[in-house]
BALUMLO-307900 format. One record per residue (C-alpha): residue number from 1; residue in one letter; x, y, z. Coordinates in steps of 0.25 Angstrom, whole numbers. Example, Ala and Ser with C-alpha at 12.3 -4.5 7.8 and 13.67 -1.06 7.14 Angstrom:
BEGIN
<atom i="1" aa="A" east="49" north="-18" up="31"/>
<atom i="2" aa="S" east="55" north="-4" up="29"/>
% end
This chain:
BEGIN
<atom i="1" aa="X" east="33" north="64" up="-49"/>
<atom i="2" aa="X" east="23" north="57" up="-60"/>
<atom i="3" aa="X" east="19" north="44" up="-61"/>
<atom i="4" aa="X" east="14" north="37" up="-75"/>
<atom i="5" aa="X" east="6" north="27" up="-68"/>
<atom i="6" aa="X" east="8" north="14" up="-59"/>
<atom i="7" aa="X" east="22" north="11" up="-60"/>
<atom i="8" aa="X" east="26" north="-2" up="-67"/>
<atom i="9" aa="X" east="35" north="-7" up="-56"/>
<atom i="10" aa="X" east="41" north="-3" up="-43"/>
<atom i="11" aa="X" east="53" north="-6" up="-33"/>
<atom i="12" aa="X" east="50" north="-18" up="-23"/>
<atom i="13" aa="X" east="55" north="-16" up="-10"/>
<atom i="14" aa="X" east="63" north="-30" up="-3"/>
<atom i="15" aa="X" east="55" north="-40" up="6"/>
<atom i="16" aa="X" east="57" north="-38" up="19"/>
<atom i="17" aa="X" east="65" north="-48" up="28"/>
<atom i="18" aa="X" east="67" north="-51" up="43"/>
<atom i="19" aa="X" east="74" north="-41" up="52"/>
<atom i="20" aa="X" east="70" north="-28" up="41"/>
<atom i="21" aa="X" east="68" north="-15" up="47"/>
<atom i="22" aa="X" east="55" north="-10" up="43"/>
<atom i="23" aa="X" east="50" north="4" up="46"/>
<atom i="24" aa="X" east="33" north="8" up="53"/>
<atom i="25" aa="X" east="30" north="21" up="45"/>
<atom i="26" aa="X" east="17" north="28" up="47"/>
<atom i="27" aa="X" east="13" north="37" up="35"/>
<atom i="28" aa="X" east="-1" north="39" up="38"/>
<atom i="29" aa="X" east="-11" north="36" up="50"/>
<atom i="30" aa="X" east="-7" north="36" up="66"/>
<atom i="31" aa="X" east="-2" north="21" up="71"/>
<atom i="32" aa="X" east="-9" north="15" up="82"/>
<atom i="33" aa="X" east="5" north="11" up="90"/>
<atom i="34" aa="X" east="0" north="-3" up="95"/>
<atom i="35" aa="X" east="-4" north="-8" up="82"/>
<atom i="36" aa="X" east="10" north="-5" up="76"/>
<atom i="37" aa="X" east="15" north="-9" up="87"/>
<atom i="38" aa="X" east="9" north="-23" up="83"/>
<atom i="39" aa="X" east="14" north="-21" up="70"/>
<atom i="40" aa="X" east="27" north="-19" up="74"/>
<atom i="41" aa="X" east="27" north="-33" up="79"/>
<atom i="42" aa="X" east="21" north="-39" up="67"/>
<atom i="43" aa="X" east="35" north="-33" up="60"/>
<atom i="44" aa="X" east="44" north="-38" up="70"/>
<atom i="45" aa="X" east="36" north="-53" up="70"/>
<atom i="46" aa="X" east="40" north="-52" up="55"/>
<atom i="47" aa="X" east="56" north="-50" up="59"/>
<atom i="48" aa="X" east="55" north="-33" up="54"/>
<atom i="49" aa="X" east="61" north="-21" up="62"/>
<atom i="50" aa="X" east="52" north="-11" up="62"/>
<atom i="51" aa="X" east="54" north="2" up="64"/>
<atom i="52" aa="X" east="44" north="12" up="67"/>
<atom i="53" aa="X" east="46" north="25" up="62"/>
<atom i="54" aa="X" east="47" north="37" up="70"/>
<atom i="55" aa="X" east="31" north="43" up="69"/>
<atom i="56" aa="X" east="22" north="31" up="67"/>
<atom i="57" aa="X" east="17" north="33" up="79"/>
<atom i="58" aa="X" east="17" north="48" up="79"/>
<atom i="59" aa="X" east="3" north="57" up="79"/>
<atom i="60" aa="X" east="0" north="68" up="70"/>
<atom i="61" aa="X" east="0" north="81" up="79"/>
<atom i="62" aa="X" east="-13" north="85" up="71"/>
<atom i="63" aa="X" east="-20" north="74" up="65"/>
<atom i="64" aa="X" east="-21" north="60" up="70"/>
<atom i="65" aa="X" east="-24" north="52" up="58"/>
<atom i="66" aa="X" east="-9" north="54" up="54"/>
<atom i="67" aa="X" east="3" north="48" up="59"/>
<atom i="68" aa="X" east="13" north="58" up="63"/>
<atom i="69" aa="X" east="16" north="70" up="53"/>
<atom i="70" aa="X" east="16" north="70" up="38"/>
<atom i="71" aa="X" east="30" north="73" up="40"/>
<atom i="72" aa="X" east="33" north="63" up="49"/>
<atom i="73" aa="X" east="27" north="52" up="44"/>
<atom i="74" aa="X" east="36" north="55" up="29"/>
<atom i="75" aa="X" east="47" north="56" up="38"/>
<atom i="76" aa="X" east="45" north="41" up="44"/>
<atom i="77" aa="X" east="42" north="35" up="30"/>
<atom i="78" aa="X" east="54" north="42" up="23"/>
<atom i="79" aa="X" east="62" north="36" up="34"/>
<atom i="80" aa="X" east="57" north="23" up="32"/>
<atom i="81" aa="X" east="60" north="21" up="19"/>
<atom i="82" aa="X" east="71" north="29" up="17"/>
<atom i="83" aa="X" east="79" north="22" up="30"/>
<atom i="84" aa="X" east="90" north="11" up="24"/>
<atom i="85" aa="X" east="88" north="2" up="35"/>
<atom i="86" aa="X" east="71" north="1" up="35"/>
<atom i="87" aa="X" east="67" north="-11" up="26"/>
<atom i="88" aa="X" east="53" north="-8" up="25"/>
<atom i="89" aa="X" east="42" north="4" up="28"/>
<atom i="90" aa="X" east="28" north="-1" up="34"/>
<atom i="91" aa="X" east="15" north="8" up="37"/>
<atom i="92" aa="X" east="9" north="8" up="50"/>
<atom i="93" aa="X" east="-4" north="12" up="46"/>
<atom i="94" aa="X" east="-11" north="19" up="36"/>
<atom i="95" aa="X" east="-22" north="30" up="39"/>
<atom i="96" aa="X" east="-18" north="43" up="33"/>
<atom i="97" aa="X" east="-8" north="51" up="28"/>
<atom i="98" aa="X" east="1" north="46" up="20"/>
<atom i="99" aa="X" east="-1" north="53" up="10"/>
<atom i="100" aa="X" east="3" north="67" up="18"/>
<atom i="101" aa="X" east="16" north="64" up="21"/>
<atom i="102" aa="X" east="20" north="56" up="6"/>
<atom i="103" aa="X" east="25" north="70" up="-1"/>
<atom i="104" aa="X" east="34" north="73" up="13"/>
<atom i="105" aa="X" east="41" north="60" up="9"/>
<atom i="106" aa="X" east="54" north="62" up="2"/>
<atom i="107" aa="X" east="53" north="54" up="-10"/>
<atom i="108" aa="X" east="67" north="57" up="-15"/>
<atom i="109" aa="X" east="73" north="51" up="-3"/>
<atom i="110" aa="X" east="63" north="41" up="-3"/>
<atom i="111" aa="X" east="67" north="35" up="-19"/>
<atom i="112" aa="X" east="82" north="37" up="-14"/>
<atom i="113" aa="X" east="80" north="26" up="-2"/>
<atom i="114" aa="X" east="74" north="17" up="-12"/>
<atom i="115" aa="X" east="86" north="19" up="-21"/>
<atom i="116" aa="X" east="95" north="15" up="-12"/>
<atom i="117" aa="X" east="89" north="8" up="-3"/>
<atom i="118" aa="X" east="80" north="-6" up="-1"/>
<atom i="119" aa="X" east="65" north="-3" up="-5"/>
<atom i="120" aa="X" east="55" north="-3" up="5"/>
<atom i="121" aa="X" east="44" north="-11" up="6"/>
<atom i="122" aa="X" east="32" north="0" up="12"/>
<atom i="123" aa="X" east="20" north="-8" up="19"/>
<atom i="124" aa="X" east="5" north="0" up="21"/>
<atom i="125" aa="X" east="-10" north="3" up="14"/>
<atom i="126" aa="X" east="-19" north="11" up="16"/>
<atom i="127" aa="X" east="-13" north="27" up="18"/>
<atom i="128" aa="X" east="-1" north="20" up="13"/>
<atom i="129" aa="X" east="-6" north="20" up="-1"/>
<atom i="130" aa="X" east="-1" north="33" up="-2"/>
<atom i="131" aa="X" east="14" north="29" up="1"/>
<atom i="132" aa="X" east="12" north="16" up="-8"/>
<atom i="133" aa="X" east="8" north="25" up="-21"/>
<atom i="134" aa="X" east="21" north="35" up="-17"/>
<atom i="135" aa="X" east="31" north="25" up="-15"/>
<atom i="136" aa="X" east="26" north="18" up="-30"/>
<atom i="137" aa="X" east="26" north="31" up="-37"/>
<atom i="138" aa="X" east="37" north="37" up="-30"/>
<atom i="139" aa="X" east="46" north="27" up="-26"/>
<atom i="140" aa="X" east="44" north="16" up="-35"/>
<atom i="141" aa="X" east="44" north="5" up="-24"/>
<atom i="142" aa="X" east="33" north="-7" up="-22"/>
<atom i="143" aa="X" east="26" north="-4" up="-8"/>
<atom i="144" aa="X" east="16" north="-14" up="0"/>
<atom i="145" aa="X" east="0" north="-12" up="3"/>
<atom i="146" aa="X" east="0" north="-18" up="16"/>
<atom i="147" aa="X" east="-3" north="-18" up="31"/>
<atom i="148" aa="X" east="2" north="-8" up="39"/>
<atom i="149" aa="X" east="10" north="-11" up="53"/>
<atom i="150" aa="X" east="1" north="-3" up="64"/>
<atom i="151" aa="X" east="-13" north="-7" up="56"/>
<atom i="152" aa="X" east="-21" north="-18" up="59"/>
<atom i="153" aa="X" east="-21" north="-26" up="48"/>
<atom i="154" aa="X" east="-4" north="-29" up="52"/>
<atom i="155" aa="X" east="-6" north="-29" up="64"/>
<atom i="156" aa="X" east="-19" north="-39" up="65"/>
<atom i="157" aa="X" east="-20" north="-46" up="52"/>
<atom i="158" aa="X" east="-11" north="-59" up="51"/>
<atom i="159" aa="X" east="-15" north="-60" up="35"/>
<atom i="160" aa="X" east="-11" north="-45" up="32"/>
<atom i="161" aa="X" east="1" north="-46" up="40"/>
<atom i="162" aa="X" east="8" north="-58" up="34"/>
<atom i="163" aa="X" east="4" north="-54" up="19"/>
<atom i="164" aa="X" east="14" north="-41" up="20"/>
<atom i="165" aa="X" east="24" north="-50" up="30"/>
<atom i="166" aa="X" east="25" north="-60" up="17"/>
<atom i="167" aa="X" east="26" north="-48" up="6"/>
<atom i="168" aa="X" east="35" north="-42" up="14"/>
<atom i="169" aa="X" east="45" north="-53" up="19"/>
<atom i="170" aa="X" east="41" north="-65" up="6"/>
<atom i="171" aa="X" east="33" north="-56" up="-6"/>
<atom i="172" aa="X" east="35" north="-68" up="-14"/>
<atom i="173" aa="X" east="26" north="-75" up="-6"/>
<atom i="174" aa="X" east="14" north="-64" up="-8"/>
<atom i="175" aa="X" east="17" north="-60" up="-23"/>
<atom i="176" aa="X" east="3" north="-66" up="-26"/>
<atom i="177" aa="X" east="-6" north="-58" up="-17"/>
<atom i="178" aa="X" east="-19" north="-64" up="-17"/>
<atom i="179" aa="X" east="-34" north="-57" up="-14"/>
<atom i="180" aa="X" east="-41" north="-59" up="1"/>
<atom i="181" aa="X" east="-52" north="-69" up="0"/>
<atom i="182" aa="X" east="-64" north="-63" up="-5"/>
<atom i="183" aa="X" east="-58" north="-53" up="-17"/>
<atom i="184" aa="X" east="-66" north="-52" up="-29"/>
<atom i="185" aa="X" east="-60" north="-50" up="-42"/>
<atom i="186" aa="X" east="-70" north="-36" up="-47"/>
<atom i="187" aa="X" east="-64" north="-36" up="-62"/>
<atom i="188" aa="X" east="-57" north="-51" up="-65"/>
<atom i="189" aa="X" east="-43" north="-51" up="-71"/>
<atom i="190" aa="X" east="-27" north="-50" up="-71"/>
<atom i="191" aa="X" east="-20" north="-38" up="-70"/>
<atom i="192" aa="X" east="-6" north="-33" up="-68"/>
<atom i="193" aa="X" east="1" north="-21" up="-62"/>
<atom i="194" aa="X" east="7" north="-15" up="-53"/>
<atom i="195" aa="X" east="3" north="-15" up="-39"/>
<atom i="196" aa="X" east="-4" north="-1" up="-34"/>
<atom i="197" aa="X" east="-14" north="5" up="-25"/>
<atom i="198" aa="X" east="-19" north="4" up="-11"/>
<atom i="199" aa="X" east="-29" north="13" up="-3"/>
<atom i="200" aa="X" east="-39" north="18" up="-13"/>
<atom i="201" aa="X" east="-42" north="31" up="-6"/>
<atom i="202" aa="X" east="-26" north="35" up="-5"/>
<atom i="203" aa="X" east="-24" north="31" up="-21"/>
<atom i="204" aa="X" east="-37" north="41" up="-23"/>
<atom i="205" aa="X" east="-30" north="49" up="-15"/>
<atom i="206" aa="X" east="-15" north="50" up="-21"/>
<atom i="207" aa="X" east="-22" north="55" up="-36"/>
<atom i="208" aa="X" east="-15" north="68" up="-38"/>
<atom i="209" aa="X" east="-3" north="68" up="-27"/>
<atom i="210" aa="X" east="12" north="71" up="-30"/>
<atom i="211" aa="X" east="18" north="59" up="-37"/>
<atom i="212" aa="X" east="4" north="52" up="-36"/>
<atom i="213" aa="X" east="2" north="37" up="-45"/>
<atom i="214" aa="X" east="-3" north="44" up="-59"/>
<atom i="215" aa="X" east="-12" north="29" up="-62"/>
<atom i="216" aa="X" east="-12" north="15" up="-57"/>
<atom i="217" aa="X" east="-12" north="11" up="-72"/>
<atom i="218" aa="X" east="-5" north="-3" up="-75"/>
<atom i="219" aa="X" east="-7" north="-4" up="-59"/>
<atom i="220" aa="X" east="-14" north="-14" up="-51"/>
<atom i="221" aa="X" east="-21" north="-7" up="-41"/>
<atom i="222" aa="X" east="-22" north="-10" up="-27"/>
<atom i="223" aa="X" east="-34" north="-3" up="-20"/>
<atom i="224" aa="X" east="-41" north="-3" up="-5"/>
<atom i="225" aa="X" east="-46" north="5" up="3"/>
<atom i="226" aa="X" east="-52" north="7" up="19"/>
<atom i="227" aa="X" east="-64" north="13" up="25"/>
<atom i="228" aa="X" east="-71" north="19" up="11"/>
<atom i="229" aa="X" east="-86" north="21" up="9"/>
<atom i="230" aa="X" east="-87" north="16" up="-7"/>
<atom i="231" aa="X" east="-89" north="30" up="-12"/>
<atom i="232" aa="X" east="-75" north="34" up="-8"/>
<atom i="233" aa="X" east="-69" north="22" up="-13"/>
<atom i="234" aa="X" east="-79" north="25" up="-27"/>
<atom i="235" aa="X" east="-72" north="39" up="-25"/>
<atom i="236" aa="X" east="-57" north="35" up="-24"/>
<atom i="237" aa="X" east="-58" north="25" up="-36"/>
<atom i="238" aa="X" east="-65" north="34" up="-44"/>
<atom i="239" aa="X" east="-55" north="45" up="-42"/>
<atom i="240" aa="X" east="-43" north="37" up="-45"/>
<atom i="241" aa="X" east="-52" north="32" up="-60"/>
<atom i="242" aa="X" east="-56" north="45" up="-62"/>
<atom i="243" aa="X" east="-40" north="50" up="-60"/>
<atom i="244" aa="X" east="-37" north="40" up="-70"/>
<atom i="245" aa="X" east="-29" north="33" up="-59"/>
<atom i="246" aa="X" east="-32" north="20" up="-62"/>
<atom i="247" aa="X" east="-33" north="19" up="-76"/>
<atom i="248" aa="X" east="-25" north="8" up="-83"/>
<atom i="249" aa="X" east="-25" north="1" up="-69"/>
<atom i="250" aa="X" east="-21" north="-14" up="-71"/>
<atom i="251" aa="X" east="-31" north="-19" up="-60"/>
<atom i="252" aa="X" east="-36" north="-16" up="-45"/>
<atom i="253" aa="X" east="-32" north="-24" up="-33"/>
<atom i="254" aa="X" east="-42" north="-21" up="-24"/>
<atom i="255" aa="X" east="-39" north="-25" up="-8"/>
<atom i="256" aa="X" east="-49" north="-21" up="4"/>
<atom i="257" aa="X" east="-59" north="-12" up="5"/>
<atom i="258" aa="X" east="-59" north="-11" up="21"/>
<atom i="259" aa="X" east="-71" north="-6" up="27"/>
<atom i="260" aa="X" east="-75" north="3" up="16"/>
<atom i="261" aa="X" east="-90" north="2" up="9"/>
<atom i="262" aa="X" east="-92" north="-12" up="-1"/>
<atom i="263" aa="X" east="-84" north="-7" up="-14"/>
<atom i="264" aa="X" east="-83" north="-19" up="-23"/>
<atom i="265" aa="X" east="-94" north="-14" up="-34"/>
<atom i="266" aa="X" east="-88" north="1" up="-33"/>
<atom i="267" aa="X" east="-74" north="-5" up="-36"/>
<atom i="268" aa="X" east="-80" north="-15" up="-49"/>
<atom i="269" aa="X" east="-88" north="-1" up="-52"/>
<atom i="270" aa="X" east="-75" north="9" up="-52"/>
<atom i="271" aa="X" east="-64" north="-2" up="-57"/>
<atom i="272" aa="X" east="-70" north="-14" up="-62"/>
<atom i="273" aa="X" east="-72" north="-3" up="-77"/>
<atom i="274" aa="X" east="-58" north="-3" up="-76"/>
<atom i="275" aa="X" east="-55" north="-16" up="-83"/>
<atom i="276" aa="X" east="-45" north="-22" up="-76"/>
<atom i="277" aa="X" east="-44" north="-32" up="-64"/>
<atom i="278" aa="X" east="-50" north="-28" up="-51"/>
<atom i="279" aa="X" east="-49" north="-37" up="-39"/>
<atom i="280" aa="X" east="-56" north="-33" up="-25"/>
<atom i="281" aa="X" east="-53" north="-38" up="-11"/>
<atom i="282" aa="X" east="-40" north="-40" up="-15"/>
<atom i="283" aa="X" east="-36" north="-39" up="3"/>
<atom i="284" aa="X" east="-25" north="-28" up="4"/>
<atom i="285" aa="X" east="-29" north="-16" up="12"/>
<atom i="286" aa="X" east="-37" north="-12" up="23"/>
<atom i="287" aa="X" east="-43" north="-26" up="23"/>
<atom i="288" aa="X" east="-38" north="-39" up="33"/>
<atom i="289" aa="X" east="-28" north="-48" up="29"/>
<atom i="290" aa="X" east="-23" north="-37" up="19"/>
<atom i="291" aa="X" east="-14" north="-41" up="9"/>
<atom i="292" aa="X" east="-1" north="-34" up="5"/>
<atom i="293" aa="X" east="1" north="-28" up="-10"/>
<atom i="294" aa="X" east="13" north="-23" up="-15"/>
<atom i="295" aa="X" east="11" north="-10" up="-22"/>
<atom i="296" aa="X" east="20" north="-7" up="-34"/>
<atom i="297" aa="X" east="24" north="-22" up="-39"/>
<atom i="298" aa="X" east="18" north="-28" up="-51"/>
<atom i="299" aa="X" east="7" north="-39" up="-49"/>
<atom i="300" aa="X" east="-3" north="-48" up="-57"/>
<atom i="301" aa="X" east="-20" north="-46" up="-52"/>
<atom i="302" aa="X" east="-28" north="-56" up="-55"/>
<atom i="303" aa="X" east="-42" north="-52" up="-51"/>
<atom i="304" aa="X" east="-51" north="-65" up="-51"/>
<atom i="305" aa="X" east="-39" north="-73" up="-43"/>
<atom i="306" aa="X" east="-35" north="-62" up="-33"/>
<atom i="307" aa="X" east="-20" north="-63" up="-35"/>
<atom i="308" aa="X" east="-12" north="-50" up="-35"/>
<atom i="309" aa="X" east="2" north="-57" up="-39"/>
<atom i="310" aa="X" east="15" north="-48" up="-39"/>
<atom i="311" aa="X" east="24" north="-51" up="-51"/>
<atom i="312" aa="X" east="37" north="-47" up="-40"/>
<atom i="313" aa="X" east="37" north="-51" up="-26"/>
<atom i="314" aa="X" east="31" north="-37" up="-17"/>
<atom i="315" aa="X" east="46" north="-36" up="-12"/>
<atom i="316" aa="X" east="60" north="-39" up="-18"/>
% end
């Protein structure tokens, strides 16, 4: 399966209301079982059923940065999303190792529940930006960069929690999303596009892989990433230019860059030639307070205000 480039629109999935059951998944890294404990209640407090799948809590036999099996952890996500009576799929945690299990997904089954089913909203960052990329490229459907259920930021962070509760339960009420104090416009201007992106390293990372994004072009790109010296970030940009990934890119929404090495004069010197809006310090990410992004819905950037605003609501 190709793909031309970003696509020019995708399916929304439906707003969440009281008393939808939601499924716990966790694609990638193990889940510290009191801290999803916690966020199990933060879910319940907001009137969901969740419902954790069989192997979040489950260890690899070999290596203990993955949670479960690649096969098990396909199994749980197939079966939340593909399960009638599931109303929305959330990540426990990022980590590693989404992308090892993403081709043991059956993706015909997969477009089938869409079809005749309601789309999902699918919540996470991080490792999840592998699954955000397949489910845009080979799904069609709008997902959410957003916190995770067993990470600190839902668990903790008051801010980060109520900006996904309101694009979950009232999107119109968050269809301007607007930067974290102290973001700084690199490249001023206005720009729009459809919404794309996430962790930098995972993007880097996707180049070449079956069904992969052949270019962000028309896009608004959404970048962060966690724990990088600058000349691995240099690295991952520079691959992604050199690929001719982000030619014809619309502009760059750029969110945290969480303990990772000062970068603001690398990201001027490997985007700000580019010659299109680039906007730093955005707050989505790995950062406190993150902010929610839908991924896949067409969006208006203005650089020099700060405003990322959705021409749709994140959900229908």
């Amino acid at each position: 399966m190709t793909d031309p480039g970003a696509p020019a629109a995708t399916t929304r999935p439906e707003r969440l209301a009281p008393g939808a059951r939601v499924a716990v998944v966790a694609p990638s890294g193990p889940v510290p079982e009191d801290r999803l404990a916690g966020g199990l209640d933060v879910l319940r407090g907001w009137g969901l059923e969740p419902v954790v799948a069989p192997h979040v809590l489950t260890a690899h036999p070999e290596f203990d940065y993955l949670a479960g099996t690649d096969a098990q952890r396909a199994a749980d996500l197939q079966w939340a999303w593909c399960a009638p009576d599931v109303d929305a799929v959330f990540c426990a945690r990022g980590g590693y190792g989404a992308q090892r299990m993403v081709e043991l997904l059956d993706w015909t089954a997969m477009r089938a529940a869409l079809r005749t089913g309601r789309p999902k909203p699918l919540v996470g960052y991080s490792d999840i930006t592998a699954l955000h990329e397949a489910f845009a490229v080979r799904l069609g459907v709008s997902t959410l960069h957003g916190p995770m259920v067993a990470a600190a930021d839902f668990v903790k962070d008051e801010r980060a929690r109520e900006h996904l509760r309101a694009t979950l339960f009232e999107p119109e009420s968050v269809r301007t999303i607007t930067a974290a104090d102290g973001y700084r416009a690199l490249v001023p201007g206005v720009a729009a596009g459809v919404t794309l992106g996430g962790c930098l390293s995972l993007l880097a990372a996707e180049l070449g892989a079956p069904a992969a994004r052949a270019s962000a072009r028309g896009a608004l790109v959404c970048l962060e990433d966690v724990g990088e010296e600058a000349y691995r970030i240099d690295r991952y940009l520079t691959q992604l230019l050199r690929a001719g990934w982000l030619d014809g890119a619309a502009g760059f929404v750029l969110g945290s860059w969480q303990d990772c090495e000062p970068v603001r004069d690398l990201l001027v010197d490997r985007l700000g030639g580019l010659g299109v809006p680039v906007v730093d310090g955005f707050g989505f990410g790995h950062g406190s307070g993150a902010l929610t992004v839908p991924l896949g819905v067409r969006a208006a950037l203005d650089a020099e205000a700060g405003s990322l605003t959705l021409d749709v609501p994140a959900l229908r």
